[in-house]
N, C-alpha and C positions, 0 to 999 in steps of 0.2 A: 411922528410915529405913523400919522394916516397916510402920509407917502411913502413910510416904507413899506406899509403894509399892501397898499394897493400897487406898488412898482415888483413886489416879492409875487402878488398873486399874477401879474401879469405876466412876466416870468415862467411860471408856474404850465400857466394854459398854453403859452408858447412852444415852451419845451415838449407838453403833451401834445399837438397840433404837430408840432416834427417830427415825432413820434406815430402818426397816425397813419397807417399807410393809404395811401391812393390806390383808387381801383382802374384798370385801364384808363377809361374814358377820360377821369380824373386827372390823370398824368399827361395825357394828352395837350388836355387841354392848357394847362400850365406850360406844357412845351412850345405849343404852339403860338402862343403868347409870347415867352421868352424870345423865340425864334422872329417873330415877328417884329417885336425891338427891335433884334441884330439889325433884320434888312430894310429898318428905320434908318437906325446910324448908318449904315452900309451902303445905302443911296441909292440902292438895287430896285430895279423895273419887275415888278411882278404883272404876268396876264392878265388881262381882262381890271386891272387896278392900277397898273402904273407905276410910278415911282409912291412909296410910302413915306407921306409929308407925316404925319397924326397916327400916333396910336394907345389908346386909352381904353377906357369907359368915360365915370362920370371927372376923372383925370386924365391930365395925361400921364403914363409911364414913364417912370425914370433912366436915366442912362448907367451902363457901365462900362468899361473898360475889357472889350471884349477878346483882346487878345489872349486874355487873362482866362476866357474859359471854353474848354475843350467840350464839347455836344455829345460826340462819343462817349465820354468818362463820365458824363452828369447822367444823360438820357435813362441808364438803370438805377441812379443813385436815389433816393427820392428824398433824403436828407439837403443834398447837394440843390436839388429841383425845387424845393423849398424856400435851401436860404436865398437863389438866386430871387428867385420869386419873389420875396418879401425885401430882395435887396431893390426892385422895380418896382415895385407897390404894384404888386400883381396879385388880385385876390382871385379865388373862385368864383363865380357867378350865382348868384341866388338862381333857385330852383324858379322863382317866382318870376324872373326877368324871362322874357323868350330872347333878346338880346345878348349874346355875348363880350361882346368887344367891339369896339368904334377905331374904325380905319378910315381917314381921310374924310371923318366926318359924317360916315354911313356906318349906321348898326347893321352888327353880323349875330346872324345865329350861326355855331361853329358846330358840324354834326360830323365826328370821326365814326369811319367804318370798315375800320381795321382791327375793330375787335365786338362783335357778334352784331347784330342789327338794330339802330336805333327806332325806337318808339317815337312814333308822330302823336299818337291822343295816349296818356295814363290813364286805365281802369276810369271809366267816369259816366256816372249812370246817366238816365233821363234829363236829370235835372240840371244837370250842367250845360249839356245839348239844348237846351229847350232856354236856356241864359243866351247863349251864344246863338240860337234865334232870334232875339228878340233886337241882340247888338248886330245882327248882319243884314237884320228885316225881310226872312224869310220865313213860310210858312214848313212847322215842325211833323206836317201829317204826311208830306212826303218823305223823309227819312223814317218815320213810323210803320209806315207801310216798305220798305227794305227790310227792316227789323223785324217786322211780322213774318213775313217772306224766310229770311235765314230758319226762324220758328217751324218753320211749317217744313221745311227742309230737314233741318236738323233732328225732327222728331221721326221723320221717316227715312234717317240714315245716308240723305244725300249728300248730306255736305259733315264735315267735320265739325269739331269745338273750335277750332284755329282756321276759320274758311279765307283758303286765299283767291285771288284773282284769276289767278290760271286756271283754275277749277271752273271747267266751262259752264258750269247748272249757279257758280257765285252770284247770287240776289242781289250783291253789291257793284259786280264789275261793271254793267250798265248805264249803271248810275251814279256814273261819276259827273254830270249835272246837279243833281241834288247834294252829294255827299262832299266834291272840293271846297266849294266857300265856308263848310265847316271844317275842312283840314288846315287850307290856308288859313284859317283865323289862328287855329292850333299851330300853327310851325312860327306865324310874323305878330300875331297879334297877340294873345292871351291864353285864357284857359277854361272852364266852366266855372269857375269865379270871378270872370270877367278880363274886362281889360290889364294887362300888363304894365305895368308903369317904365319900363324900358322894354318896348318892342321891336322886331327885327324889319329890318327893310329889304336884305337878303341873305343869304344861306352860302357859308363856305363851308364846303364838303370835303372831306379829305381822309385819305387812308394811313397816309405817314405823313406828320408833321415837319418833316424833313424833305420830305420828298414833292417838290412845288409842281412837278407831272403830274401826282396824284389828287391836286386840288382842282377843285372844282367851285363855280359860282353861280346862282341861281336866282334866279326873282321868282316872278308869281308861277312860272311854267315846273317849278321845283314837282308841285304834286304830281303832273302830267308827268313828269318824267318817271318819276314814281310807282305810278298807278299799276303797270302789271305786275308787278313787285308787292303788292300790298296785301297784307292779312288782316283779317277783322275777325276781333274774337270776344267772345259774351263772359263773362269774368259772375264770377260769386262772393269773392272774402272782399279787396282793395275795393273800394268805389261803392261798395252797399252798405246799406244801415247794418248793426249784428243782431238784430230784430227785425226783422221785415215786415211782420204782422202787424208789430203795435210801431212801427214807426210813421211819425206827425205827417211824413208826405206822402205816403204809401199811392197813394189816386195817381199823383204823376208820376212815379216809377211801374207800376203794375202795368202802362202797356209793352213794357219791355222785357218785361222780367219774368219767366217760367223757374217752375220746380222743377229741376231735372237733374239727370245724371252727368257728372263730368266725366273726364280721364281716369280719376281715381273709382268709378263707378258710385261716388257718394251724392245721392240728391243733395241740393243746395238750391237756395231762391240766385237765380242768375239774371243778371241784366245791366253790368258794368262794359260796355264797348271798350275793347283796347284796341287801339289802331298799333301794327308795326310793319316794318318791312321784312319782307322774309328772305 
């Protein structure tokens, strides 16, 4: 009875999981994976990688019978994308890994941008910053004084809620000294909770999964590349206490954090950094 109960619910969550739909990014990335199998078995010499001996995570992916499936007819299916997927032991990647898939023995962080622009840091206040000091052994009072900077800016209408790089008066653009060894931690290493337990060693970049023109590969020069491209922006709800006043850290968030107006014109205690690319 306790195996068919637990084979019944397994079942159960399966079917709702198939049922689930994928969001872009999401789909993508299961494509990309699948696809990457193919030109596993296929023998195929990819840029800048070679022929593809290995492609897994903490396995290696399984094989199919690729004649058998058309890319065209899957690619919108996400039924089809699914079962292939679980027919490879291809899962999604924890949010928690900055690593997405191991090729040839190198972890990849996999960033599609073919569909809006991907996030380098999520909403993540002082105190995450001020973690990932401590792990890259730099001191935290030079990006304090950036932050202060944006403040002083911001309140006298110079720069935006969303300030990008282009923006010649950006407190940021400068200081991409100070500001990269905390990005590169963010893209290869971790996150304000620390080290990653599967980290990236480089970055494939790609706009169509399908389209091996549009890929790209990256080591440490990824942020560089990046850089004029980059928005930094001071966040309120994601990455704050929902108490600001009585909450237990308040000391180490408060040099980052004003009361102020956002987009909506509603004051809110702000001081969550989102890093993205614009």
């Amino acid at each position: 009875f306790i195996n068919y109960y637990f084979n019944a619910r397994f079942k159960l969550i399966n079917k709702k999981d198939m049922k689930k739909k994928l969001n872009d990014g999401e789909r993508e990335e299961y494509l990309i994976k699948i696809y990457l199998c193919y030109l596993r078995d296929s023998k195929i010499d990819l840029p800048k990688i070679g022929k593809i001996i290995n492609v897994g995570f903490t396995e290696e992916y399984k094989k199919t019978n690729w004649s058998e499936i058309d890319f065209k007819k899957i690619e919108n299916d996400q039924i089809q994308i699914k079962k292939l997927a679980n027919k490879l032991k291809i899962d999604k990647t924890s949010s928690r890994y900055k690593a997405d898939i191991k090729i040839n023995n190198t972890y990849y962080s996999l960033k599609c941008t073919g569909y809006g622009k991907p996030a380098i840091v999520n909403h993540t206040n002082r105190i995450g910053w001020l973690n990932i000091s401590k792990i890259i052994d730099k001191d935290i009072t030079g990006l304090d004084k950036v932050i202060n900077k944006y403040w002083k800016l911001r309140t006298k209408g110079d720069v935006s809620e969303d300030c990008p790089n282009s923006n010649e008066k950006s407190p940021f653009k400068n200081h991409k000294n100070i500001i990269k060894p905390y990005l590169d931690f963010f893209v290869f290493k971790g996150s304000g909770q620390g080290l990653s337990e599967f980290p990236a060693e480089k970055v494939l970049e790609f706009e169509s999964w399908i389209d091996q023109k549009s890929w790209k590969i990256y080591s440490k020069e990824y942020i560089d590349k990046l850089w004029p491209n980059l928005y930094f922006c001071m966040r309120s709800t994601k990455g704050m206490p929902t108490d600001y006043n009585s909450f237990k850290d308040k000391k180490l968030i408060s040099p980052w954090t004003r009361f102020f107006k956002g987009k909506t014109g509603e004051k809110k205690h702000r001081g969550a950094l989102h890093v993205r690319v614009g």
